[in-house]
C-alpha atoms as a printed R data frame, in Angstrom:
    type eleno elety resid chain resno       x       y       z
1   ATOM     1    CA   UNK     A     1  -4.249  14.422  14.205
2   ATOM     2    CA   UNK     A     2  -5.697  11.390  15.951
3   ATOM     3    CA   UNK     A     3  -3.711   8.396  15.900
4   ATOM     4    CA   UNK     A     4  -6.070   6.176  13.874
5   ATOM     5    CA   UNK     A     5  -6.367   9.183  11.383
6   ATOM     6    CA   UNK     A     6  -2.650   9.658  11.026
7   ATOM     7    CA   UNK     A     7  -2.391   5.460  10.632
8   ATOM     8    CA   UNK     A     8  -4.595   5.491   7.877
9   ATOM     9    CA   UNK     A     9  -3.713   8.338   5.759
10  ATOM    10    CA   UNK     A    10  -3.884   7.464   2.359
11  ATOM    11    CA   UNK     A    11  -3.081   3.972   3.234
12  ATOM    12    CA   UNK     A    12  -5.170   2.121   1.172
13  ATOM    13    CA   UNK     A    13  -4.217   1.608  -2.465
14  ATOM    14    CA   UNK     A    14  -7.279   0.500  -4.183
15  ATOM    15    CA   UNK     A    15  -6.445  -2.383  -6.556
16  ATOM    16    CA   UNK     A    16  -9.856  -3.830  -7.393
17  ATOM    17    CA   UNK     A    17  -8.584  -5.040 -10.853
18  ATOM    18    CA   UNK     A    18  -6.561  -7.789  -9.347
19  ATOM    19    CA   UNK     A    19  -7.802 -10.769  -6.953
20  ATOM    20    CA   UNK     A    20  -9.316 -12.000  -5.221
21  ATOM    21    CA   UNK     A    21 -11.690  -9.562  -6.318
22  ATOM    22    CA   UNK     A    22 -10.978  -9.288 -10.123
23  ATOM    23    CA   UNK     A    23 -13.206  -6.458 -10.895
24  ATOM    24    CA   UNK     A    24 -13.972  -5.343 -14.009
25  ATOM    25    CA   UNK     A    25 -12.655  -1.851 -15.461
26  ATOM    26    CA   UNK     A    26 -16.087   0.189 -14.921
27  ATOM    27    CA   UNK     A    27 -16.977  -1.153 -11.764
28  ATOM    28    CA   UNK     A    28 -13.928  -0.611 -10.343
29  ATOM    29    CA   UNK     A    29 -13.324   2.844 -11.603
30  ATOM    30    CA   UNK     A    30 -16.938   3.394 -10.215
31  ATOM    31    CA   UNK     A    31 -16.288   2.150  -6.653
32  ATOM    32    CA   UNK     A    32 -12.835   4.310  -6.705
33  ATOM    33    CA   UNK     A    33 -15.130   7.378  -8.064
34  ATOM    34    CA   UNK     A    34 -17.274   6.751  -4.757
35  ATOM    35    CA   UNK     A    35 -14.772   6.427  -2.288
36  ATOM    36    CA   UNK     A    36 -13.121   9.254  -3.966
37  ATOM    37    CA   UNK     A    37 -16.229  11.215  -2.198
38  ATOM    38    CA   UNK     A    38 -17.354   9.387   1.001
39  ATOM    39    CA   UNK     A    39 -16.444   9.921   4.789
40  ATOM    40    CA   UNK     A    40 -13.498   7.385   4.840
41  ATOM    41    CA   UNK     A    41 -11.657   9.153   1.908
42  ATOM    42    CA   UNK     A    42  -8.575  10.369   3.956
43  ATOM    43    CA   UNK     A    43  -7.640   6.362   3.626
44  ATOM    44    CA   UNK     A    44  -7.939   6.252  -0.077
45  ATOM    45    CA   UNK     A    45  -4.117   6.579  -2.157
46  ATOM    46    CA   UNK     A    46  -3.802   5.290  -5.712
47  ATOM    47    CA   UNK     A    47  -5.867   3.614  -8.026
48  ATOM    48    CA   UNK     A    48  -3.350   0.800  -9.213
49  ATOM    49    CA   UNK     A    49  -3.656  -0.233 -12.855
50  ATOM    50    CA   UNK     A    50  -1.383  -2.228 -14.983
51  ATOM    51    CA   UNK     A    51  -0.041  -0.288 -18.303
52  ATOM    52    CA   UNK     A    52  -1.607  -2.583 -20.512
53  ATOM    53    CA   UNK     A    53  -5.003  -0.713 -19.543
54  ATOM    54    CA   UNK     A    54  -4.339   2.304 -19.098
55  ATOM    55    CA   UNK     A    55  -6.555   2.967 -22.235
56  ATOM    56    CA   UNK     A    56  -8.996   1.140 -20.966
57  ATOM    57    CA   UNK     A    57  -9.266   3.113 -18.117
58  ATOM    58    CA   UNK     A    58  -9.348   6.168 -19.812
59  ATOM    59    CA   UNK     A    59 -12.079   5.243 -22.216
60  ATOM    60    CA   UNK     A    60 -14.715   3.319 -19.419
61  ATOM    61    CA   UNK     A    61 -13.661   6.545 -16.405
62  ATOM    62    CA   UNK     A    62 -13.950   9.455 -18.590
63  ATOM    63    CA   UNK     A    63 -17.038  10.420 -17.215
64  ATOM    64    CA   UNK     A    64 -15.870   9.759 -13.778
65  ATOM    65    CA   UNK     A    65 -13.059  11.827 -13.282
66  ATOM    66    CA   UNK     A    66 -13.505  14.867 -11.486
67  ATOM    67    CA   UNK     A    67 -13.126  18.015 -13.563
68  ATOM    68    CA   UNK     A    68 -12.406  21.855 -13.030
69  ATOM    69    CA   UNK     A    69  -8.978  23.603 -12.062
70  ATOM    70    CA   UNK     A    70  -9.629  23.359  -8.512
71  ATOM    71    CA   UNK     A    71 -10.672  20.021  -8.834
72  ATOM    72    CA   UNK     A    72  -8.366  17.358  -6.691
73  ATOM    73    CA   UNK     A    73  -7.197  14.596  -9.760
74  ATOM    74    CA   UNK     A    74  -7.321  10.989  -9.013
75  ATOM    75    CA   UNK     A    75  -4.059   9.774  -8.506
76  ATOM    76    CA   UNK     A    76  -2.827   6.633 -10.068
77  ATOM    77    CA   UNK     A    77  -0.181   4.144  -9.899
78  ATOM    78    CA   UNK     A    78   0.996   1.792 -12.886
79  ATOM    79    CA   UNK     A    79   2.597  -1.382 -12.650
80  ATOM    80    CA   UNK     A    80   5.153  -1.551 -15.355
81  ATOM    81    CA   UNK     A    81   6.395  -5.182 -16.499
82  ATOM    82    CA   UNK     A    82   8.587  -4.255 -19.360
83  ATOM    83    CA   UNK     A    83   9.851  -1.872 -21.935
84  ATOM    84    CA   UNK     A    84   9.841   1.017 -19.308
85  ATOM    85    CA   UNK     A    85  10.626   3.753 -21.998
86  ATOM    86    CA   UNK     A    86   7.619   3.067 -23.868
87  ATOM    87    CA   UNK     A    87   5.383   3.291 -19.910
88  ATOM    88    CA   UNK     A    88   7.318   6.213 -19.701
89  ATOM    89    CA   UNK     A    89   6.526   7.823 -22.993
90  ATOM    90    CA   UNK     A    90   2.249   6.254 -22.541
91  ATOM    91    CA   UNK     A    91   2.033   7.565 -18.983
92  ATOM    92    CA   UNK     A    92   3.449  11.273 -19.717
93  ATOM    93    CA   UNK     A    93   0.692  11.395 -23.038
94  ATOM    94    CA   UNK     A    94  -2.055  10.239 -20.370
95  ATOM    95    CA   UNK     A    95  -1.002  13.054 -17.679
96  ATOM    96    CA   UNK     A    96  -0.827  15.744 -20.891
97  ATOM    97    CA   UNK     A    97  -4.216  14.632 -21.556
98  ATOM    98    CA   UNK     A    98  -5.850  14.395 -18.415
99  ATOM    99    CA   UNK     A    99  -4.816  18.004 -16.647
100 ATOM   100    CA   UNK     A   100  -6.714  20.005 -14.437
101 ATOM   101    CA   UNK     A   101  -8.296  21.892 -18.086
102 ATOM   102    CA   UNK     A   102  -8.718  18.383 -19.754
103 ATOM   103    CA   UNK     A   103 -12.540  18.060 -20.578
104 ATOM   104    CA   UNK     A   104 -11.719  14.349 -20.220
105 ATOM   105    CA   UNK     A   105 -11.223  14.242 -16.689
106 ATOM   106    CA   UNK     A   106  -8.295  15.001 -14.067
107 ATOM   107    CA   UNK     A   107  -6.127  12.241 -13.447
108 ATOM   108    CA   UNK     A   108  -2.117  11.974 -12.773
109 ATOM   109    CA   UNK     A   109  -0.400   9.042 -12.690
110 ATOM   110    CA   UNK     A   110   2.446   9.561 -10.119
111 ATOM   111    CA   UNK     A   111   3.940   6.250  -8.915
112 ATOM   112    CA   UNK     A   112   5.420   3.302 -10.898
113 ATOM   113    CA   UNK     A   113   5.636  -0.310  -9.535
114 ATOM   114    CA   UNK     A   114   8.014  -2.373 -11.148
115 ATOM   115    CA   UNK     A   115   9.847  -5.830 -10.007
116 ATOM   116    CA   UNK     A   116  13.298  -6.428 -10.272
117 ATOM   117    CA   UNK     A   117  15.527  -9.472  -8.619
118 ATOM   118    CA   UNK     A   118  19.210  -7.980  -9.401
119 ATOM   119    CA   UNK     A   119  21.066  -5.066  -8.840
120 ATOM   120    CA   UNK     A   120  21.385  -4.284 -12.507
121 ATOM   121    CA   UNK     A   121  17.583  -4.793 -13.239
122 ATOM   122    CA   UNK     A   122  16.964  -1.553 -10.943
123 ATOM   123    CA   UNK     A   123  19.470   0.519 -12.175
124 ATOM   124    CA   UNK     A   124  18.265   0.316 -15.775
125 ATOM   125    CA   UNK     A   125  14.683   0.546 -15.059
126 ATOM   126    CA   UNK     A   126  15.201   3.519 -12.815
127 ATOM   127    CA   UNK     A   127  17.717   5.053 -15.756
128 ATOM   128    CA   UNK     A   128  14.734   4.416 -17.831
129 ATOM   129    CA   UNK     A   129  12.256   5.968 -15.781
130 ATOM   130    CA   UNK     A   130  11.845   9.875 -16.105
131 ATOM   131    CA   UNK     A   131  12.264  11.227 -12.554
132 ATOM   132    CA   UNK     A   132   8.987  12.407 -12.472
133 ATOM   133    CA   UNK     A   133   7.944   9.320 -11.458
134 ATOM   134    CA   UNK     A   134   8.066   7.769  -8.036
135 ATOM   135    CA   UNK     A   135   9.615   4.151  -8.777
136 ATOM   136    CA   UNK     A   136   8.357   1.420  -6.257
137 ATOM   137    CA   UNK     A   137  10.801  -1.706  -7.181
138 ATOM   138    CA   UNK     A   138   9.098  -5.225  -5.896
139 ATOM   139    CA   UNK     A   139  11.997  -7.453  -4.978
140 ATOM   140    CA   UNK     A   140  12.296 -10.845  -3.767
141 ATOM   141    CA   UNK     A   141  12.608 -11.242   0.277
142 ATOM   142    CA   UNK     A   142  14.242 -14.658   0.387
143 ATOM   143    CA   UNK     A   143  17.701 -15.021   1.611
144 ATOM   144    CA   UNK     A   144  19.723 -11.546   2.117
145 ATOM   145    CA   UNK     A   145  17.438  -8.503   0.955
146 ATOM   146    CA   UNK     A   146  20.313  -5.798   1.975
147 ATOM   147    CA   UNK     A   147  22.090  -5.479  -1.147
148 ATOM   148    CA   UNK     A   148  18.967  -4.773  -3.221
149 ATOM   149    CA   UNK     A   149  17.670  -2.232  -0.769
150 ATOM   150    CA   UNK     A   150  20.937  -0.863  -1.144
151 ATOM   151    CA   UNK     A   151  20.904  -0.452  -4.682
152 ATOM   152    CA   UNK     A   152  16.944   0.614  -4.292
153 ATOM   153    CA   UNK     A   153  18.223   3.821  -2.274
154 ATOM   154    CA   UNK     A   154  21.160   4.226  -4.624
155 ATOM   155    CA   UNK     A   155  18.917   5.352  -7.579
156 ATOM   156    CA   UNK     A   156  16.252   6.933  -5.383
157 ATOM   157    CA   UNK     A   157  13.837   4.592  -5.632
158 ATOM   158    CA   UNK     A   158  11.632   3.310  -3.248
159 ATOM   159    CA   UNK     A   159  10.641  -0.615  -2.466
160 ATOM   160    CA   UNK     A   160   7.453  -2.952  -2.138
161 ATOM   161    CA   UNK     A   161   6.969  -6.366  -0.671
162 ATOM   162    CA   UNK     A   162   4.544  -8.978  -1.330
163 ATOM   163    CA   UNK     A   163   2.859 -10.075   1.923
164 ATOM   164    CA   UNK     A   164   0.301 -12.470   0.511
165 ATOM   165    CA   UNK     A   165  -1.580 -13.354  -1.766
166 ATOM   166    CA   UNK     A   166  -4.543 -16.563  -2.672
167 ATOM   167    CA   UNK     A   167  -2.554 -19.252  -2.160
168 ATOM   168    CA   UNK     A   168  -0.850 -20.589   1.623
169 ATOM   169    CA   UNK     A   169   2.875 -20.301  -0.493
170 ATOM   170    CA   UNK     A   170   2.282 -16.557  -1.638
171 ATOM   171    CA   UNK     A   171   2.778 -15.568   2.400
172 ATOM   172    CA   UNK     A   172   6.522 -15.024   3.128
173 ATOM   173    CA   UNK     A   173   7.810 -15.798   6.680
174 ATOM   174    CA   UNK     A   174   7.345 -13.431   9.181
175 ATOM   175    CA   UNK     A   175  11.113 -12.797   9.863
176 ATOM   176    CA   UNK     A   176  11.559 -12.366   6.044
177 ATOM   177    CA   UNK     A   177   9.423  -9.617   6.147
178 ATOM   178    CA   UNK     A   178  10.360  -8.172   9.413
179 ATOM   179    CA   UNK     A   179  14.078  -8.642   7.722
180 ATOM   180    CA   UNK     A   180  13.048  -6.415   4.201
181 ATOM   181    CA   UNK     A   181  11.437  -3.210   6.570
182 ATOM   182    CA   UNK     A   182  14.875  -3.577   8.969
183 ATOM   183    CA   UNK     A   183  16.600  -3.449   5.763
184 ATOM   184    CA   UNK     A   184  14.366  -0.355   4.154
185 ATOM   185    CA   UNK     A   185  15.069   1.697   7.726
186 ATOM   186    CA   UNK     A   186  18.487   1.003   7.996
187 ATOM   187    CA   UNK     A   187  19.113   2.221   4.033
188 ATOM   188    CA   UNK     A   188  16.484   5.285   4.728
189 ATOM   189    CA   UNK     A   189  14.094   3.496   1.968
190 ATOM   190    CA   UNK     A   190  10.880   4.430   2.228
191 ATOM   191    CA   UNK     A   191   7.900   1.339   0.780
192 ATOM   192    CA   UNK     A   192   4.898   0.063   0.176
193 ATOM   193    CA   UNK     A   193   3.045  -3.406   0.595
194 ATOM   194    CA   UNK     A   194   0.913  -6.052  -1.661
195 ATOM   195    CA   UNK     A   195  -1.964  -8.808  -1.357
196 ATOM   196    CA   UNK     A   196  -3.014  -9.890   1.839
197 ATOM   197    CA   UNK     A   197  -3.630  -7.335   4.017
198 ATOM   198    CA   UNK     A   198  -7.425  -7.049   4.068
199 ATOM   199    CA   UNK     A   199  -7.683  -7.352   7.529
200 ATOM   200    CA   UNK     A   200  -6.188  -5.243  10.446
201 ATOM   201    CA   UNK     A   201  -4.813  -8.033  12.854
202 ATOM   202    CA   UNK     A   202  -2.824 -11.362  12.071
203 ATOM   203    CA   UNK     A   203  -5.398 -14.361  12.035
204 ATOM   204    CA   UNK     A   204  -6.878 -17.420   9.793
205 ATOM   205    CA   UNK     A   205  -8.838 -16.094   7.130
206 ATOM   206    CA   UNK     A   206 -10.060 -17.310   3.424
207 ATOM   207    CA   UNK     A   207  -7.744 -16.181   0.910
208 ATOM   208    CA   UNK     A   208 -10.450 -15.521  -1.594
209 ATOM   209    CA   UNK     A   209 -14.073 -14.427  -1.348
210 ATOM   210    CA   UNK     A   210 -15.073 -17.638  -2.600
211 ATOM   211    CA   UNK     A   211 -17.560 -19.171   0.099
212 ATOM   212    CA   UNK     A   212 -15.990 -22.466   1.483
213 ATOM   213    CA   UNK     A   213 -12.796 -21.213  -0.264
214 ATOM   214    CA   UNK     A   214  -9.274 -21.927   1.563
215 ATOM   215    CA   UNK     A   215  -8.200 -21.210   4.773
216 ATOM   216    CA   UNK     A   216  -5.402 -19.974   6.146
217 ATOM   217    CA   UNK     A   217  -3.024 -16.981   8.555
218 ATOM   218    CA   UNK     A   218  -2.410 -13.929   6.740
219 ATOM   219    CA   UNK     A   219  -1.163 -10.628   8.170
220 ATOM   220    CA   UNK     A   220  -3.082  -7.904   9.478
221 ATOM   221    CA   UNK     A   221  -2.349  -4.594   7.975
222 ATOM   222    CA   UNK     A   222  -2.188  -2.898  11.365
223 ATOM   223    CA   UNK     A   223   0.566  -5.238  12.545
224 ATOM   224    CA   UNK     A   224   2.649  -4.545   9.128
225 ATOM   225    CA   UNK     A   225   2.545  -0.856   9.742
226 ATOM   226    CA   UNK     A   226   3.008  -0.688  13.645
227 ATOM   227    CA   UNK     A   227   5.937  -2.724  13.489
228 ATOM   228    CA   UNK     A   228   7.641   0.035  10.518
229 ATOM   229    CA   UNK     A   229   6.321   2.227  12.583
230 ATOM   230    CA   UNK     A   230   8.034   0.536  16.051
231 ATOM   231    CA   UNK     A   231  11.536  -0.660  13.369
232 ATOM   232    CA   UNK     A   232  11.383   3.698  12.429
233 ATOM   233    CA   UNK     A   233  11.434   4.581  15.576
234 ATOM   234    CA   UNK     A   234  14.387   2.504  16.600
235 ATOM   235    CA   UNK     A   235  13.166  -0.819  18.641
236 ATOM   236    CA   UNK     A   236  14.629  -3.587  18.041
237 ATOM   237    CA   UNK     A   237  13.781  -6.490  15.273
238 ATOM   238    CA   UNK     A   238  12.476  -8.835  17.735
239 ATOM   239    CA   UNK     A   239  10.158  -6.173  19.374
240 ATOM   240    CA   UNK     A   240   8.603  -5.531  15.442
241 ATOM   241    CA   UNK     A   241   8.675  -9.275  14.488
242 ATOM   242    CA   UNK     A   242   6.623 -10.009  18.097
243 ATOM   243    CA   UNK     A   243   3.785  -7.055  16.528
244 ATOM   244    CA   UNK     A   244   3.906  -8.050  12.987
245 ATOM   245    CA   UNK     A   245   2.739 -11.793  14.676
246 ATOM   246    CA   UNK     A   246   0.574 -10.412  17.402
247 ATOM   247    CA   UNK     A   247  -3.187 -11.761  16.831
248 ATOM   248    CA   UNK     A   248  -4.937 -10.708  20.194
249 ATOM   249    CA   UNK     A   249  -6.940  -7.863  19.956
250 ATOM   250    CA   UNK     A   250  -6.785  -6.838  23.435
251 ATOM   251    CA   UNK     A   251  -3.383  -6.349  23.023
252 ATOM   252    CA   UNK     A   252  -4.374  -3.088  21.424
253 ATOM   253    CA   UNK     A   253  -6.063  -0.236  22.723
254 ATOM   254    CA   UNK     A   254  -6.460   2.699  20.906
255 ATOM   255    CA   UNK     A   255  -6.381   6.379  22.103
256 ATOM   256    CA   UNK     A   256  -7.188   9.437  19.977
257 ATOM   257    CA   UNK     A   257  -3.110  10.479  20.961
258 ATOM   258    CA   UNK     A   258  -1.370   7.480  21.236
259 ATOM   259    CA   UNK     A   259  -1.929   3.736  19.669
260 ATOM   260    CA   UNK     A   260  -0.887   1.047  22.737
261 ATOM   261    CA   UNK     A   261   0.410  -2.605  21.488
262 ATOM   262    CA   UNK     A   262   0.996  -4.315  25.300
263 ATOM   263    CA   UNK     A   263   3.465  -2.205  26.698
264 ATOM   264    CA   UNK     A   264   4.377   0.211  23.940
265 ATOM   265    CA   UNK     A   265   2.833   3.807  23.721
266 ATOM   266    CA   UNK     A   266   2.705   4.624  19.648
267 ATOM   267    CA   UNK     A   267   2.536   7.978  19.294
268 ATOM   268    CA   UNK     A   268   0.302   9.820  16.601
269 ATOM   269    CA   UNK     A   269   2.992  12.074  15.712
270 ATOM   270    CA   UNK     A   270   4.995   9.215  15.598
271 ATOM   271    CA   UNK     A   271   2.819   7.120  13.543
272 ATOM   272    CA   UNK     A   272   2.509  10.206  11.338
273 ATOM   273    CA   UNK     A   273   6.266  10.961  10.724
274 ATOM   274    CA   UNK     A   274   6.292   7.456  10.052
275 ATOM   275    CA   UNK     A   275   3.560   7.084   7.145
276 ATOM   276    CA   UNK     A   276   4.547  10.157   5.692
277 ATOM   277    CA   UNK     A   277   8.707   9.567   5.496
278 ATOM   278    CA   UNK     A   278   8.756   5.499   5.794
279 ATOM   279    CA   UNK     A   279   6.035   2.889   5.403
280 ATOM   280    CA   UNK     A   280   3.891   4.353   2.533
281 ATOM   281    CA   UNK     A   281   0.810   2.363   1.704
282 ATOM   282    CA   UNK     A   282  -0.271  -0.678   0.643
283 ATOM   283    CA   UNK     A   283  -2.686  -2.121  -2.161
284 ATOM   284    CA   UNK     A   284  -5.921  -3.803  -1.483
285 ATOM   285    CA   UNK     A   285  -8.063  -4.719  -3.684
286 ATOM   286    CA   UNK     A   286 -10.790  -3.968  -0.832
287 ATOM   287    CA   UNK     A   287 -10.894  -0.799   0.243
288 ATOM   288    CA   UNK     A   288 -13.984  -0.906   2.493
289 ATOM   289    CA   UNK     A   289 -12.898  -4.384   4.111
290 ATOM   290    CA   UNK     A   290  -9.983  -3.190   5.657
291 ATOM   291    CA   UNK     A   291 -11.318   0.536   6.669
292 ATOM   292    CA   UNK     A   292 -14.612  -0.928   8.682
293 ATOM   293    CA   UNK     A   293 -12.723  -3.771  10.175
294 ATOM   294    CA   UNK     A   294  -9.709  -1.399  11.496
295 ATOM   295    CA   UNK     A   295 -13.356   0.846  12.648
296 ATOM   296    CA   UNK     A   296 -14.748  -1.925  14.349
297 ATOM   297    CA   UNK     A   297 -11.630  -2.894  16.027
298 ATOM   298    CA   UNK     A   298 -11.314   0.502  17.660
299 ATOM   299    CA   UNK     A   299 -14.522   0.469  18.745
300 ATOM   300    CA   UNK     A   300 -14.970  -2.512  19.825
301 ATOM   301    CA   UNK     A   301 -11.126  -1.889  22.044
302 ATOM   302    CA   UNK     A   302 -12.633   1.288  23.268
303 ATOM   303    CA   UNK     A   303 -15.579  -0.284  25.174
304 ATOM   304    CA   UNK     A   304 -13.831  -2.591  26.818
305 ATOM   305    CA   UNK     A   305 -12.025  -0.109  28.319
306 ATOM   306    CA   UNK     A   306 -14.646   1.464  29.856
């Protein structure tokens, strides 16, 4: 597998429902339907939806979900708030109902997100949670995020940062966040990623697709991941924290073997052993913005080179 292939495996949750876009149920479902089929697929993961819709989405995608036993279902991830027996009990009626023979369509959802700031909080949402479920807990990455990770790998779970979102305040320090993946890799945790990560490389960008809207840095999802990737394979914090902040893009070049950041050679078996045991995904809710910009970075890399 090539190395940008094996970086963007399923990467992309698709979270058009929340902003800066805000879509609407139909349209949403509609742009997940044609991603679902197009070139880029490989980089499509979950659709995320909150459990409060999870009607809705039934009643405005029935006609969109693919059908047939050999059919491939769309996969789906549901962020629970509260009351995670009664999730539980909704999300195991919409997987009965939505099999590969269901004439409504063939969905699963998989993966729950859920947020949780103490020790206790996980342990009785994950008790709650029938293991069938993936768990994703969102915790808070100020001050010491060890214990929680701790507890997060005690029940089996998995964990998610926040890396952005519309406002300047909603974008935690980079050590913070350098600090939570140390703190996943050391505790064998695998996670995911929210908000903010639109584009591949650390830079100033508008935090909403309002025109004139507010300005300011956010991350780049190919610094989140190649720093995981460069924490997994044992370099040391300050080498990851110096790629999560890197913002030159000729500091990258990009190889169908082997992703380069300055002087480190990234592997693609690597990066794939990575993605598939460590850092999981993260949700966008652009799909196309970061896949075409991460496209035109290579490319653009690439003839330079030459």
């Amino acid at each position: 597998m090539k190395s940008v292939d094996a970086l963007l495996a399923g990467l992309v949750d698709y979270a058009g429902l929340f902003p800066p876009a805000s879509e609407d149920m139909r349209p949403a479902l509609e742009s997940y339907a044609s991603y679902f089929q197009d070139a880029d697929r490989k980089a499509l993961g979950r659709f995320i939806v909150p459990i409060s819709r999870v009607k809705e989405l039934e009643e405005a995608g029935r006609d969109l979900m693919p059908r047939g036993s050999g059919s491939q279902p769309w996969r789906l991830s549901v962020l629970v708030a509260e009351d995670v027996r009664a999730a539980s009990e909704e999300m195991l009626k919409f997987n009965c109902r939505h099999s590969s023979e269901s004439k409504d369509g063939h969905a699963v959802i998989d993966t729950a997100e859920l947020k949780a700031s103490t020790a206790d909080e996980i342990g009785h949402q994950r008790q709650d949670l029938p293991p069938a479920f993936t768990a994703y807990f969102e915790i808070p990455i100020t001050g010491d995020v060890l214990p929680l990770v701790k507890t997060i790998a005690q029940v089996g779970a998995r964990a998610k940062v926040r890396t952005g979102g519309v406002t300047p305040e909603a974008f935690p320090p980079a050590r913070a966040v350098i600090d939570f993946i140390a703190a996943c890799q050391r505790e064998s945790v695998p996670f995911k990623a929210t908000a903010g990560l639109h584009h591949p490389l650390r830079g100033e960008y508008r935090f909403t697709y309002e025109p004139g809207g507010q300005r300011g840095t956010m991350y780049g999802f190919l610094n989140v991941f190649l720093a995981a990737v460069l924490l997994y394979a044992g370099e040391s914090e300050d080498t990851a924290l110096a790629a999560l902040e890197e913002s030159d893009p000729s500091a990258f070049k990009f190889a169908d073997d082997a992703i380069q950041w300055r002087g480190k050679r990234i592997g693609a078996e690597q990066i794939l052993a990575t993605r598939a045991e460590f850092a999981i995904s993260f949700g966008s809710c652009s799909f196309r913005e970061p896949v075409e910009e991460l496209a035109y970075l290579t490319r653009k890399a690439r003839s330079t080179d030459q």
